[in-house]
N, C-alpha and C positions, 0 to 999 in steps of 0.2 A: 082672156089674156090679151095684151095688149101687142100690136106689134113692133114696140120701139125695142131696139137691142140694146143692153148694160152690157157694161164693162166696168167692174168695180174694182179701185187699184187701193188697196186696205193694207197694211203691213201687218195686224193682228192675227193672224189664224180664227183665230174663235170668235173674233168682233166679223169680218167677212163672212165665215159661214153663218150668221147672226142674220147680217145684212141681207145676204145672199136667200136665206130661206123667207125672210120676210117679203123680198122683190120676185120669188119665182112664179108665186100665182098670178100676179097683174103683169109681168114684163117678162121679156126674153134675157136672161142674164145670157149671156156667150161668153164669158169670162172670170173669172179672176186671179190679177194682181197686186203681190204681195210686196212690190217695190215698186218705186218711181222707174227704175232700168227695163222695167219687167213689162211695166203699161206702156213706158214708149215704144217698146217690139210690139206689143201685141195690137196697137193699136191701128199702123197700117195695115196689118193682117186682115182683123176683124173689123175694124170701119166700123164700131159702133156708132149708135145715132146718140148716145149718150154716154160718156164716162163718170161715173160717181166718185169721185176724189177724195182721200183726206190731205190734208193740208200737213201733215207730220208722217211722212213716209222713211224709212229705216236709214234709204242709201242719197235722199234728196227732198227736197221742199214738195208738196204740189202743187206751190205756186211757178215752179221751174219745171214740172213737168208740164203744167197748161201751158206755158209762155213757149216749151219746143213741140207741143202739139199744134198750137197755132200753127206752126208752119211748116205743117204736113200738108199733105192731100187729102187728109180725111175733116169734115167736115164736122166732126161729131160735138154736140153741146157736153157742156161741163157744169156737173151739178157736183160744186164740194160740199161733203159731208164732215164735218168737224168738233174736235172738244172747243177749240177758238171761238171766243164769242165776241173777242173786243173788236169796235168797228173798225178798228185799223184792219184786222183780215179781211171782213166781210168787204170793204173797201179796196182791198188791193185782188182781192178775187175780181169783183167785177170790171176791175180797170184790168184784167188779164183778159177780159171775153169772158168770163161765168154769167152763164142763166139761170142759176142759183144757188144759195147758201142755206145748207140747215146744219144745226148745232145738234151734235151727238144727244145732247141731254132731250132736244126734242124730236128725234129720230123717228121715235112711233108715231107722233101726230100729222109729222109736217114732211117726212122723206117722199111718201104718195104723191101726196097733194103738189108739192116740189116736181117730181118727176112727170105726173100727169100734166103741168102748166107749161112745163119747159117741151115736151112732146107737143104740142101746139102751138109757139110760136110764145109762149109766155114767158115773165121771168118770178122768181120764187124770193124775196127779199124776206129775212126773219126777224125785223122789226117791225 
């Protein structure tokens, strides 16, 4: 297992613990968040080295939750996971600070691979 900490901030129940059991064997999840209100408490707390995003959360954007994460104290990269695929998202993610974008629909192939690159100083681009 790997030792970078998640933090998944998902608003689905059943798509999270989805996500969640597929990231438990390679990484340390410490989290999850079921709303945008919910990842920004949690996020000073836990100081994740990574927050996994979607981009359509219940009570706010996750583009407005990366944008008041940026300016915390916690350092943590931001890997959104999304149904969004048109480059208008993928574009305004990375112009927020994301180290990468994976699209729901390719979630099995590319969420690892994503999180393993961004854990090392990489960034994860799904074109």
């Amino acid at each position: 297992m790997s030792s970078s900490r998640l933090l998944l901030a998902e608003d689905n129940p059943a798509f999270a613990k989805m996500i969640a059991e597929l990231l438990r064997d390679r990484f340390n999840v410490v989290g999850i968040s079921q709303s945008g209100a919910d990842a920004l408490r949690q996020v000073p707390s836990l100081c994740p080295d990574i927050l996994i995003l979607d981009i359509s959360l219940g009570d706010m954007s996750g583009l407005e939750v990366a944008r008041k994460i940026k300016k915390t104290q916690c350092n943590c990269k931001i890997v959104f996971l999304s149904m969004h695929e048109s480059p208008e998202f993928v574009r305004a993610a990375f112009e927020l600070g994301a180290s990468a974008y994976v699209f729901k629909s390719r979630m099995d192939p590319d969420l690892i691979q994503a999180i393993r690159l961004v854990s090392t100083g990489g960034t994860f681009i799904p074109y």
